[in-house]
N, C-alpha and C positions, 0 to 999 in steps of 0.2 A: 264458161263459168269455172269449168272445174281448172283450164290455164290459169286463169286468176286467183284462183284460192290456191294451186301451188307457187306461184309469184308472191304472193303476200307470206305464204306459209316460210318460201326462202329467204325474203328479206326481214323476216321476224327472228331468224338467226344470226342477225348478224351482230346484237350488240352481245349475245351469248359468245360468241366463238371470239369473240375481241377480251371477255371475257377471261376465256380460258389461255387467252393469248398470253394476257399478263401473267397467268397463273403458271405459265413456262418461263417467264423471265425475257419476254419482249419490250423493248421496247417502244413506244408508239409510233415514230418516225420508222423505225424500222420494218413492223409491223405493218405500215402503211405502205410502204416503198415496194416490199415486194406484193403484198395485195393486188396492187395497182398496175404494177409491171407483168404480174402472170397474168390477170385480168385483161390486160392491154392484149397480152400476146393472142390471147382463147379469141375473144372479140374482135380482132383484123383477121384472125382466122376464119368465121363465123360469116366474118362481112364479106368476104373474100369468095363464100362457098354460096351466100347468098346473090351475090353478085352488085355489094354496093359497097364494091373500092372507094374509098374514102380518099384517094390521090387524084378522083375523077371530080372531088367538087370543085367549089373554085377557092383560088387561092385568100381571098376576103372571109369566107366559112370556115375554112381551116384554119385559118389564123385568127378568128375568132371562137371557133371549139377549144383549139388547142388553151386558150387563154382564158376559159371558162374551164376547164382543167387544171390549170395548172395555179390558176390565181383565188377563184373565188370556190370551186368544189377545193382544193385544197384546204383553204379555209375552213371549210365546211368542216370535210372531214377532220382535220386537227382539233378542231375545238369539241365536236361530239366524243371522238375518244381520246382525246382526257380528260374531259365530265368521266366516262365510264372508268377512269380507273383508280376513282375514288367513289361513286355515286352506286347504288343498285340501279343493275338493266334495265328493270323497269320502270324507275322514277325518270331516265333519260329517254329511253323511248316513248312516254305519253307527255315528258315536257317538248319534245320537238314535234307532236301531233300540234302544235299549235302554229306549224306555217299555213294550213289553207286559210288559218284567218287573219295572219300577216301577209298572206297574197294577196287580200281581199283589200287592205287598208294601202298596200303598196299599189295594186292598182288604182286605188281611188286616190289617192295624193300624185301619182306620177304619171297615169295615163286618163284618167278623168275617167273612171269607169262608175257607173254607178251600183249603189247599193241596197238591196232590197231589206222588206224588213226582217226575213228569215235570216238574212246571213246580218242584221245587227241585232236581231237575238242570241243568234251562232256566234257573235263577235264578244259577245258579253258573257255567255254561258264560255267559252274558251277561257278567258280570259282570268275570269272567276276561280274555275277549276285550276290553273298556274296557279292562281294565290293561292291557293286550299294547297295542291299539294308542297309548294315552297316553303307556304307556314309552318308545314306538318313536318317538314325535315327538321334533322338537327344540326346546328350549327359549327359544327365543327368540318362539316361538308359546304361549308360558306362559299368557297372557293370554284367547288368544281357546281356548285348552282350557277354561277356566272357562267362557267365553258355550256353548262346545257344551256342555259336561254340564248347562249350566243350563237348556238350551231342552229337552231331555227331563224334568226335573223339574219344569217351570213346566209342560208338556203332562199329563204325567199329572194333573195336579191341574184341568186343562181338562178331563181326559174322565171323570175318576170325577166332576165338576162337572156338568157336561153330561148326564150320565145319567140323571139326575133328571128334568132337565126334558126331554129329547129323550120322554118317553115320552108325552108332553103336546099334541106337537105335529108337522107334515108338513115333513120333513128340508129339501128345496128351498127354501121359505117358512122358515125353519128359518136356514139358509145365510145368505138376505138378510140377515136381519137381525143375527146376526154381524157377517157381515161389512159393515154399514153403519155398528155401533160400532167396531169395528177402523179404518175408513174415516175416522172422525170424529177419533177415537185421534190416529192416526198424524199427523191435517191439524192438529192443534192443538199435537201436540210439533212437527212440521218447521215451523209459524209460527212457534213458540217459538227453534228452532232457526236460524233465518233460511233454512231449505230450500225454504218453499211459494212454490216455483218453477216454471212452466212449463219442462220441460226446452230443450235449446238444440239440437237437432239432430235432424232426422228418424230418423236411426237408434234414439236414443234411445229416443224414442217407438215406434219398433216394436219394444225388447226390451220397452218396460212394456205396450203390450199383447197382447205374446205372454204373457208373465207371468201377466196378470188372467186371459188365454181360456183358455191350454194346461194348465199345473198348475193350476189353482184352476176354472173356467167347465165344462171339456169335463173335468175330469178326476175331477170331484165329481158332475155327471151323469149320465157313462158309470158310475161305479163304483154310485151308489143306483140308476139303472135293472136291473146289474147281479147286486146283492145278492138280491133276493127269486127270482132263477132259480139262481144256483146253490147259495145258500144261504151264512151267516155262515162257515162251519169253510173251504168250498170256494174264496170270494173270499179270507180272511187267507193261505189258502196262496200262493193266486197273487199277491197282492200284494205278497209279498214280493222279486217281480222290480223294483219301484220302486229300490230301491237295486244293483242290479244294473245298472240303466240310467242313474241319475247314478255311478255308477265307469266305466262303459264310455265313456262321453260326455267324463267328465272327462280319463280318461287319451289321449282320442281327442284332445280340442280344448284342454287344459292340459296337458297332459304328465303329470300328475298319478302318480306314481309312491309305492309301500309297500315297508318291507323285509319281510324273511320274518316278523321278527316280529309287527309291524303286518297283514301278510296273513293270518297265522295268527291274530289279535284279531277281524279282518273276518270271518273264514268260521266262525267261535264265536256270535258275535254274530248273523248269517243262522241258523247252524244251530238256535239258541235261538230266534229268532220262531218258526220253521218248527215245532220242539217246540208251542209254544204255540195255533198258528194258532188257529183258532177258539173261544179261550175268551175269549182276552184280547189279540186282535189288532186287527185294524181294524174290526170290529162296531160296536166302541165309539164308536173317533175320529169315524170317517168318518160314524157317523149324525147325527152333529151336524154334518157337512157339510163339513166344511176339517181344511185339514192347514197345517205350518209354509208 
């Protein structure tokens, strides 16, 4: 339990430190590219030590990780941090708490899965909570509302993607290779971009690599060592303290503030994973090794 609550604890930093990322004068491609790339390096490290070479699976897996990196987590990731670099941390991370119940809908349209009635209460309480806090925004953030609801619809279609092949192959080794497409991703838009840039100041460099270790390195390790002790239903529950700790963090270090109705959107949306936990919670994502 206590792996899992420093797993969620690390990946509830991460829209903080993306955060402070722009507050150094990153920019997102760039930011991402190297994220990804020192991430990559920690994690073939990792797998390497644990003994699940990722050059050992077959060539169908890795060509299918590498392309779940590099095409649809990229995705992912691009659209979530630029919602954050107009949106507060907190409105972005409880608006993308609403993939377990776009996992829930995408298995049931694409793999005929069925749905109970707890998770189409959970599908409605979700869903609810999105309007409440969308409404409750102002409109001048019009824009990057569209990149947050689009980074939970581009994720769902990463883990009901992902599922397939996760069952193929060892999560860590797994990881690497993701995120060494993602890594590749991200260094060929920010060339494009004119980003692939050595950042300009020490600080900098210690938010991007607190980024690649805390949410992504320690926070994907703690949580798959995790998993097989308390079991998938036990970890979804507690994981959902991840977003409890980027809203405490935000409103700690941004001032980060909700109105009632906004707050009352926030704790629908929480109350709905928690409904779900272990069917269609982080079993999923997390075995395929990364989160936004």
């Amino acid at each position: 339990m206590a792996l899992v609550l420093i797993s969620a604890t690390a990946f509830g930093t991460n829209a903080i430190f993306a955060k402070l990322a722009y507050r150094e004068g990153l920019g997102t491609s760039q930011l991402l590219a190297f994220r990804f790339v020192l991430a990559a390096i920690g994690m073939w490290g990792l797998a390497l030590v644990l003994r699940q070479n990722p050059l050992r699976f077959e060539r169908k897996s890795l060509l299918a990780l590498f392309g779940l990196g590099a095409i649809v987590y990229t995705g992912q990731s691009l659209t979530y941090f630029t919602a954050l670099k107009t949106l507060p941390a907190s409105l972005c991370v409880l608006i993308v708490y609403i993939y377990p119940s776009l996992v829930v809908i995408g298995g049931w349209l694409l793999l005929r899965r069925s749905v109970s009635r707890l998770h189409t209460l959970a599908l409605v309480g979700s869903f609810a909570g999105l309007v409440l806090l969308v409404g409750g925004a102002e409109l001048h953030v019009a824009w990057g509302l569209v990149f947050a609801i689009a980074a939970p619809v581009v994720y769902t279609g990463y883990i009901l993607l992902s599922e397939a092949v996760m069952g193929r192959v060892q999560a860590i080794g797994a990881s690497a290779v993701i995120m060494s497409g993602a890594g590749l991703a991200f260094s060929v838009i920010a060339l494009f971009q004119g980003q692939l840039s050595l950042p300009s100041s020490g600080s900098a460099w210690i938010v991007i690599f607190a980024l690649a270790l805390i949410p992504t390195m320690i926070a994907i390790s703690t949580f798959l060592a995790g998993l097989p002790r308390v079991g998938a239903a036990r970890a979804s529950l507690l994981s959902t303290w991840e977003p409890v700790v980027t809203v405490i963090l935000a409103v700690i270090l941004f001032g980060d503030s909700f109105s009632a109705v906004q707050a009352v959107g926030g704790l629908l949306i929480l109350a709905s994973v928690v409904m779900q936990a272990g069917r269609t919670g982080r079993a999923a994502p997390d075995a395929a090794g990364v989160l936004p």
